[in-house]
ZAVOPA-333823 format. One line per field, with one value per residue: x, y, z of N, C-alpha, C, O in turn; residue number from 1. Coordinates in Angstrom, 2 decimals. Layout:
REM ZAVOPA-333823
n_px	(X / ...)
n_py	(Y / ...)
n_pz	(Z / ...)
ca_px	(X / ...)
ca_py	(Y / ...)
ca_pz	(Z / ...)
c_px	(X / ...)
c_py	(Y / ...)
c_pz	(Z / ...)
o_px	(X / ...)
o_py	(Y / ...)
o_pz	(Z / ...)
pos	(NUM / ...)
REM end
This chain:
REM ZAVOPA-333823
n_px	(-3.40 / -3.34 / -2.31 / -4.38 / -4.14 / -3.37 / 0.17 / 0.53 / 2.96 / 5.69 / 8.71 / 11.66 / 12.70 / 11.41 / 8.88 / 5.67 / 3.68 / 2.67 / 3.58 / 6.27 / 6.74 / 7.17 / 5.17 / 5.60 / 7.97 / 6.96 / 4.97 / 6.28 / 7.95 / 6.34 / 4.28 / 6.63 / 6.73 / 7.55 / 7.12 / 4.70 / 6.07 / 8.97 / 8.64 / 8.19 / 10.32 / 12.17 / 11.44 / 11.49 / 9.02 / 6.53 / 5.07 / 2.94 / 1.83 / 2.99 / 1.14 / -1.39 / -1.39 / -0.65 / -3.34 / -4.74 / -4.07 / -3.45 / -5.65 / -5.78 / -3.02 / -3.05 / -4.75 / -3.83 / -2.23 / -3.04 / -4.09 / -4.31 / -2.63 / 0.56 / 3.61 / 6.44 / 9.51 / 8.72 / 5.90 / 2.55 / 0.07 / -2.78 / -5.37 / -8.51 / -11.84 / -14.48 / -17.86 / -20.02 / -22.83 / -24.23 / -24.09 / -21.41 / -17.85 / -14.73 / -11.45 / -9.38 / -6.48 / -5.72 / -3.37 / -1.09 / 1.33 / 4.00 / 4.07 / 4.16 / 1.10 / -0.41 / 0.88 / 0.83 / -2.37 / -2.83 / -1.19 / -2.79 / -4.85 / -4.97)
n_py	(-12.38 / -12.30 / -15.06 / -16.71 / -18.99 / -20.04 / -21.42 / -23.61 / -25.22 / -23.72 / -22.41 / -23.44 / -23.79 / -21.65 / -20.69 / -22.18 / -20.98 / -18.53 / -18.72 / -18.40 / -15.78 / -12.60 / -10.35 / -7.44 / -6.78 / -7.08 / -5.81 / -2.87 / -3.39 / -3.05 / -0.67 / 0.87 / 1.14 / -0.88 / -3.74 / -6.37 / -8.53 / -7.76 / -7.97 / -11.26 / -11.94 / -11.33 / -12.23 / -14.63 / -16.25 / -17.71 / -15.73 / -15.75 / -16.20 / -14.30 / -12.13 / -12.88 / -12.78 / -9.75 / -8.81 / -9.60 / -8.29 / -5.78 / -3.64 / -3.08 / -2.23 / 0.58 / 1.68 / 2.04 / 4.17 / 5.96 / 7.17 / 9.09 / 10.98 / 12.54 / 13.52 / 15.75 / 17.72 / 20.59 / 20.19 / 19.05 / 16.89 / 15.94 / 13.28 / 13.01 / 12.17 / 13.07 / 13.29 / 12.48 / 13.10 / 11.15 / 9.59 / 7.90 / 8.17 / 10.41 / 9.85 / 12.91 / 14.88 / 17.23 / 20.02 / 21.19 / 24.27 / 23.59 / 24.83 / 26.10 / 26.64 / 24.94 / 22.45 / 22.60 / 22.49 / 20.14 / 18.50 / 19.01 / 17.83 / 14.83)
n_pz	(-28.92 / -25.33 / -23.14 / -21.28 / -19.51 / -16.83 / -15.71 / -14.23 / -13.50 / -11.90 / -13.27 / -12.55 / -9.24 / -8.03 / -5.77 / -5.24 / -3.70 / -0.88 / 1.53 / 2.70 / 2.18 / 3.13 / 4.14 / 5.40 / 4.01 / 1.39 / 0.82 / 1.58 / -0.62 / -2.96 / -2.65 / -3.00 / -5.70 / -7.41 / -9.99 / -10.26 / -11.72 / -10.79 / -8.30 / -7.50 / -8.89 / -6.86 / -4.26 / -5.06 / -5.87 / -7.88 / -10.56 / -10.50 / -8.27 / -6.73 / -7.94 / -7.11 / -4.09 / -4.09 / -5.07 / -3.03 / -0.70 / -1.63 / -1.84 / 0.98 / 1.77 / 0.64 / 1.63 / 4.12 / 3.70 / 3.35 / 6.15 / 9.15 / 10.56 / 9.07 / 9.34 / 8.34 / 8.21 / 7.03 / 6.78 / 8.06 / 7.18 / 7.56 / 7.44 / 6.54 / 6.62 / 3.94 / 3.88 / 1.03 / -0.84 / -1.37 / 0.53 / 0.87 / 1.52 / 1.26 / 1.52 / 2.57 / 1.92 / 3.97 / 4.14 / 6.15 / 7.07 / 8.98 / 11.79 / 15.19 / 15.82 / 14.75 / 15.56 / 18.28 / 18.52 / 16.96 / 19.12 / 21.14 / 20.37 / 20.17)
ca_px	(-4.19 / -2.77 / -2.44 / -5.09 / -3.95 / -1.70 / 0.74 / 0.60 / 4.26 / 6.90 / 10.29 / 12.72 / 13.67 / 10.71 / 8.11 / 4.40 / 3.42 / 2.39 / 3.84 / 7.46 / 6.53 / 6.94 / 4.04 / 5.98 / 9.03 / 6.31 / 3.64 / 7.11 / 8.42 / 4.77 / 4.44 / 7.89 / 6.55 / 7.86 / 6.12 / 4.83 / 6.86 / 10.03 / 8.09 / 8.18 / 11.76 / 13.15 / 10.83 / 11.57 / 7.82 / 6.26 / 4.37 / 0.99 / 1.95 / 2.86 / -0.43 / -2.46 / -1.10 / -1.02 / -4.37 / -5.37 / -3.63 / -3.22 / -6.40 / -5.20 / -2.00 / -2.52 / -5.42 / -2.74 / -0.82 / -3.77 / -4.85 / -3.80 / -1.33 / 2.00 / 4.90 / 7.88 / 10.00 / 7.59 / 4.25 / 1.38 / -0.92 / -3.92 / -6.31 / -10.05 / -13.20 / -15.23 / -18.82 / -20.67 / -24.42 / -24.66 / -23.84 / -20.17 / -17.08 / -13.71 / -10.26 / -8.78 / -5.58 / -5.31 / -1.97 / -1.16 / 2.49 / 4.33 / 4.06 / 4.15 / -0.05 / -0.60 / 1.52 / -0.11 / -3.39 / -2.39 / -0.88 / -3.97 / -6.33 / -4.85)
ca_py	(-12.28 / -12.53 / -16.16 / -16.29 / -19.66 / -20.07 / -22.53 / -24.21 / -25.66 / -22.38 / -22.34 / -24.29 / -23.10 / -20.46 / -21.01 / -21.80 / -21.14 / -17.33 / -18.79 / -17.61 / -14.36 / -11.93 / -9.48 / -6.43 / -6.78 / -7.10 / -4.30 / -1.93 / -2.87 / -2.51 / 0.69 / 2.10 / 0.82 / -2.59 / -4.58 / -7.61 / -9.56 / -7.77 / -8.40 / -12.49 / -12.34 / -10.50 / -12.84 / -15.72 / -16.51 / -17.08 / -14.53 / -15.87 / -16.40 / -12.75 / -11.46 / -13.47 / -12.14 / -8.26 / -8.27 / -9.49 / -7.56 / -3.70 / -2.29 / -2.47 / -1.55 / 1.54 / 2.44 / 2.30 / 5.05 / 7.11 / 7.25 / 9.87 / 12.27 / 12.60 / 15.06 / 16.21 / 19.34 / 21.48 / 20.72 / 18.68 / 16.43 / 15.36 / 12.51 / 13.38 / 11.45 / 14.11 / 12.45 / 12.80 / 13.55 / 9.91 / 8.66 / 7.36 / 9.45 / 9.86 / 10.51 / 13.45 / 15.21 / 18.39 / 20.25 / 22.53 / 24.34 / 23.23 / 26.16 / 26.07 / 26.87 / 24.31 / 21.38 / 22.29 / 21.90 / 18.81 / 17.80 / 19.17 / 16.49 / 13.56)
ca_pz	(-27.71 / -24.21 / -22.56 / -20.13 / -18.99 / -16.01 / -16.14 / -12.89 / -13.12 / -12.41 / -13.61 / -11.70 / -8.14 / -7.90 / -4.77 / -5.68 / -2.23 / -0.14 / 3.11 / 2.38 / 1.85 / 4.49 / 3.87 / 5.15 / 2.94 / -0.36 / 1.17 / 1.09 / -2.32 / -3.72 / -2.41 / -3.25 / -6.96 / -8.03 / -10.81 / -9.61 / -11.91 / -10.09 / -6.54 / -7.68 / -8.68 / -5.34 / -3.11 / -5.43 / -5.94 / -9.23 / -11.23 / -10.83 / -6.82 / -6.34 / -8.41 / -6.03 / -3.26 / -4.18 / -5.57 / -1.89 / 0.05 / -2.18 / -0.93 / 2.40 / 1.60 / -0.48 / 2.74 / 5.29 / 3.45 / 3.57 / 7.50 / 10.12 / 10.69 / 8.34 / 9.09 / 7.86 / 8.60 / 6.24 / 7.05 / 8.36 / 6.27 / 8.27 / 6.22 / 7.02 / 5.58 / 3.61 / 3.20 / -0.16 / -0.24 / -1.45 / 1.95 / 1.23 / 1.51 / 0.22 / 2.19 / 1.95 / 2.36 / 4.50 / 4.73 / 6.94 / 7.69 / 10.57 / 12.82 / 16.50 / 16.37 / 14.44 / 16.14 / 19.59 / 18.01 / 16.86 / 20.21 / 22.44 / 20.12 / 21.29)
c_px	(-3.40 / -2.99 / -2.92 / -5.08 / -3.02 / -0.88 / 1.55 / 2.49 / 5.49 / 7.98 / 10.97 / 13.40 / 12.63 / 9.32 / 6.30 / 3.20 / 3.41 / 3.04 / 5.69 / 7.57 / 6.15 / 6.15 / 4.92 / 6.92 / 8.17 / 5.84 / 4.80 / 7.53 / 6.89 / 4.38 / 5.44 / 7.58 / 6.81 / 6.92 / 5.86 / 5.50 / 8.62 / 10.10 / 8.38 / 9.69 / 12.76 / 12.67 / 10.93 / 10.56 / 7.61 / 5.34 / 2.78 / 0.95 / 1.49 / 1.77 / -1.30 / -2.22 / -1.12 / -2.32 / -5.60 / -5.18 / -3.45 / -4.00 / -5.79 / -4.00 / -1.94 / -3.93 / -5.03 / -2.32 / -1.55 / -4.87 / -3.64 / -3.17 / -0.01 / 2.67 / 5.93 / 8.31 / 8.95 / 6.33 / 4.04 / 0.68 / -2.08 / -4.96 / -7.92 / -10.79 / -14.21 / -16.36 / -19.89 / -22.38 / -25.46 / -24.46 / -22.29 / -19.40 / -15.69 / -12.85 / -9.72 / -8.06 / -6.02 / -4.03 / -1.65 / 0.82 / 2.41 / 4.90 / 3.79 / 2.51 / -0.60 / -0.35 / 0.93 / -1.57 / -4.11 / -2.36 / -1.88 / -5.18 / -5.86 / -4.94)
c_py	(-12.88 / -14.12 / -16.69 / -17.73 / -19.87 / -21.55 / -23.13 / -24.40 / -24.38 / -22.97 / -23.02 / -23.42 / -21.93 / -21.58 / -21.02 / -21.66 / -19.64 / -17.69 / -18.07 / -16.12 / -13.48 / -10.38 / -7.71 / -6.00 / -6.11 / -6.07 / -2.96 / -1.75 / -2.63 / -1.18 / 1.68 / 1.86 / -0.13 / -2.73 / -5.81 / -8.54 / -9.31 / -8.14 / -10.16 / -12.80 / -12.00 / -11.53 / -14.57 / -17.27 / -16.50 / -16.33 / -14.86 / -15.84 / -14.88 / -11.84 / -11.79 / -12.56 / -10.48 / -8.45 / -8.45 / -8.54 / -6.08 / -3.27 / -1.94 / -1.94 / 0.12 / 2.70 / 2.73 / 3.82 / 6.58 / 7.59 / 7.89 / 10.87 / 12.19 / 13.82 / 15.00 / 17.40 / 20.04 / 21.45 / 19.52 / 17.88 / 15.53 / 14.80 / 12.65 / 12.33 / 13.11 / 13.18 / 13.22 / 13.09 / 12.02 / 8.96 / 7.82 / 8.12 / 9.51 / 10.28 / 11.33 / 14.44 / 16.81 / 18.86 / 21.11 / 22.88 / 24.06 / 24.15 / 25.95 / 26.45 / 25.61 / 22.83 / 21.22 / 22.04 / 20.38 / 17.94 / 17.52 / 17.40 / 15.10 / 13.22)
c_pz	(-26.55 / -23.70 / -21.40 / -18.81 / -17.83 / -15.63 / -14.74 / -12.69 / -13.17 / -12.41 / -12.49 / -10.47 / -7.57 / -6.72 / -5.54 / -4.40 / -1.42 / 1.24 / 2.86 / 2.22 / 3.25 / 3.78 / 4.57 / 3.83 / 1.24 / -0.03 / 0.56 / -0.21 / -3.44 / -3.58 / -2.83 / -4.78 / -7.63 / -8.43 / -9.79 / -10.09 / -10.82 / -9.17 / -6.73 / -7.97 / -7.49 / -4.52 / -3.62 / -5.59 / -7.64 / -9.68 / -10.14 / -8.93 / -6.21 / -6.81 / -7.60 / -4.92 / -3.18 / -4.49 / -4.20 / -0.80 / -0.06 / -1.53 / 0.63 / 2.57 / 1.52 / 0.62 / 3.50 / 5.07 / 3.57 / 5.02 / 8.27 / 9.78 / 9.98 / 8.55 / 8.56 / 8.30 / 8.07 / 6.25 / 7.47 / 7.82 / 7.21 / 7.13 / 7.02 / 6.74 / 5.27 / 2.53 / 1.48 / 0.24 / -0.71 / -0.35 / 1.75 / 1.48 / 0.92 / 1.53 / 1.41 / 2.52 / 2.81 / 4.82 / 4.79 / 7.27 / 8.12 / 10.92 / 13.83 / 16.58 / 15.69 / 14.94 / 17.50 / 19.21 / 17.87 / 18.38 / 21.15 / 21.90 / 20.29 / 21.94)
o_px	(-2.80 / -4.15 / -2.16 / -5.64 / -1.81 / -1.46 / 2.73 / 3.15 / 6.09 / 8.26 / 10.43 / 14.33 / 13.06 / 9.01 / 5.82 / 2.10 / 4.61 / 2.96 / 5.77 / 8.63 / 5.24 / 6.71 / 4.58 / 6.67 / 8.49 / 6.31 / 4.55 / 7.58 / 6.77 / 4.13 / 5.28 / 8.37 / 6.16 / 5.87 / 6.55 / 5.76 / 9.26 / 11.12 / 9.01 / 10.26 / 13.91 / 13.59 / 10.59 / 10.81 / 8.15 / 4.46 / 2.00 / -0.08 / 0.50 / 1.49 / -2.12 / -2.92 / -1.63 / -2.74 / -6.71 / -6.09 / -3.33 / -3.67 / -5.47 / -3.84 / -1.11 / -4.09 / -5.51 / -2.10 / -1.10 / -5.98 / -2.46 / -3.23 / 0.71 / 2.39 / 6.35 / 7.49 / 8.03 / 5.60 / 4.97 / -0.24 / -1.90 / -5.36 / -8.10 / -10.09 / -14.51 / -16.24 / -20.22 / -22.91 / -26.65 / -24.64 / -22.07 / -19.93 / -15.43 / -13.36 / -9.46 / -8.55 / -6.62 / -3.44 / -1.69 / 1.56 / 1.28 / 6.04 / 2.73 / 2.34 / -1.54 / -1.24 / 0.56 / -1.98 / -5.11 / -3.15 / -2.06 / -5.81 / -6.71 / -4.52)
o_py	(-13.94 / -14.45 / -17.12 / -17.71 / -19.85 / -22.59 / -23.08 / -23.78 / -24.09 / -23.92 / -22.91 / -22.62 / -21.27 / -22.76 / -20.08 / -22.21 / -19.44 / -16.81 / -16.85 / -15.50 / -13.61 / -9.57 / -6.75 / -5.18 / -5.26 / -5.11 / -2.25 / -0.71 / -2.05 / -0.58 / 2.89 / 2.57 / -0.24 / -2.30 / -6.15 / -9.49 / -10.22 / -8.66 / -10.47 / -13.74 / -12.41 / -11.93 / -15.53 / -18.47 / -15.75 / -16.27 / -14.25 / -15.40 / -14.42 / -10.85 / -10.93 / -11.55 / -9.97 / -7.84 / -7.93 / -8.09 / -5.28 / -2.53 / -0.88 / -1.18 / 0.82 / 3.91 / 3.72 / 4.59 / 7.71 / 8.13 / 7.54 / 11.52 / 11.47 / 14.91 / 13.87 / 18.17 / 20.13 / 22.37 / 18.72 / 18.60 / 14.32 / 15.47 / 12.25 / 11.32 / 13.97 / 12.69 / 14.38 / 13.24 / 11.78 / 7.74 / 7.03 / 9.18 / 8.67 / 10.91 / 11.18 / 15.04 / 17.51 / 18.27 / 21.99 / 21.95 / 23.75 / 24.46 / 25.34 / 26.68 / 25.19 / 22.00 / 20.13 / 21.06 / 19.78 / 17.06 / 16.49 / 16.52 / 14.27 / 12.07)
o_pz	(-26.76 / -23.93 / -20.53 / -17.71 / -18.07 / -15.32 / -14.38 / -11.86 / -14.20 / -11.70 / -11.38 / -10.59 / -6.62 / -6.88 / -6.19 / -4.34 / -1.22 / 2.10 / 3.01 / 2.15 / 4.07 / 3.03 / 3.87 / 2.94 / 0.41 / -0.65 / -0.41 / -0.88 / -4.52 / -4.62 / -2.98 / -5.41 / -8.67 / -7.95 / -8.83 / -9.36 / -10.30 / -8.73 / -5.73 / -7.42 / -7.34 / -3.81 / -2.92 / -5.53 / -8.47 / -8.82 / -9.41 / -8.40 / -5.65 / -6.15 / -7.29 / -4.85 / -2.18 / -3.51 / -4.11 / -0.10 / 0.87 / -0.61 / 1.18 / 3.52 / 2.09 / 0.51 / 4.04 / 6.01 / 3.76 / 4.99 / 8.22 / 8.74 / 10.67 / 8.07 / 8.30 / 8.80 / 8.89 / 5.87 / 7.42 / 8.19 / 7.37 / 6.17 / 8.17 / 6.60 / 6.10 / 1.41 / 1.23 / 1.34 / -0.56 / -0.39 / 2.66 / 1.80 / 0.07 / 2.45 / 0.22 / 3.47 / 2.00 / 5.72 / 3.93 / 7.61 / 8.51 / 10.57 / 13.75 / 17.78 / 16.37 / 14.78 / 17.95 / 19.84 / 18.27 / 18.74 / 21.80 / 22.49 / 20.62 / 22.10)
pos	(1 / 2 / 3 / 4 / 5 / 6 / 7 / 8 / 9 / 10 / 11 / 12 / 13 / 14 / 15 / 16 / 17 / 18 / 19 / 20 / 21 / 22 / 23 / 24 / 25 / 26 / 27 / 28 / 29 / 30 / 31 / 32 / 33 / 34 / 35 / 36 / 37 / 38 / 39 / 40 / 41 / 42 / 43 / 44 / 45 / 46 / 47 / 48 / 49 / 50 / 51 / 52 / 53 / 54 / 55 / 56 / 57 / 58 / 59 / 60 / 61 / 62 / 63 / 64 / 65 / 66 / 67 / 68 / 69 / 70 / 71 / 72 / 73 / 74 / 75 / 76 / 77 / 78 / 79 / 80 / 81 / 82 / 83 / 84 / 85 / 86 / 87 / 88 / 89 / 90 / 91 / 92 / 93 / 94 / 95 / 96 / 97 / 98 / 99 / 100 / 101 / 102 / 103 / 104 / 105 / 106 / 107 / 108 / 109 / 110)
REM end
């Protein structure tokens, strides 16, 4: 069975402390996929530090990635809200070529 204890004292040289931590740097490597044990050895935090910290900060992270407008050469992706009939709603991706009727569209709703 897993060791559900955490063991206050980290390893020698490792930070037990969130102020060192520059919240873009982690938001990016969390997003590009890093474990959190890899996120604690790059930022030189220990385990239990860097779990704290993602498990406060992901939702907003992983909500960022899904608001507004995204382009690329090839298309469009506009994030909506599409409400349920239970009164909440979900985000969700629309994506449209990028075609000159589409981009003024775009441009006029701003």
């Amino acid at each position: 069975m897993a060791n559900l204890v955490r063991n206050p004292v980290p390893p020698a040289g490792l930070s037990t402390s969130t102020a060192l931590l520059k919240e873009p740097a982690v938001r990016a490597g969390y997003l590009s996929g890093m474990t959190i044990p890899r996120l604690a050895l790059a930022f030189g935090a220990a385990e239990y530090v860097m779990q704290d910290y993602g498990a406060e900060h992901r939702w907003g992270w992983s909500a960022a990635e899904h608001r507004g407008i995204h382009e690329d050469a090839r298309r469009t992706v506009v994030f909506t809200k599409a409400s349920r009939e239970t009164g909440g709603y979900d985000i969700r991706p629309i994506s449209v070529p990028r075609i000159t009727m589409h981009v003024r569209a775009l441009e006029a709703r701003v």
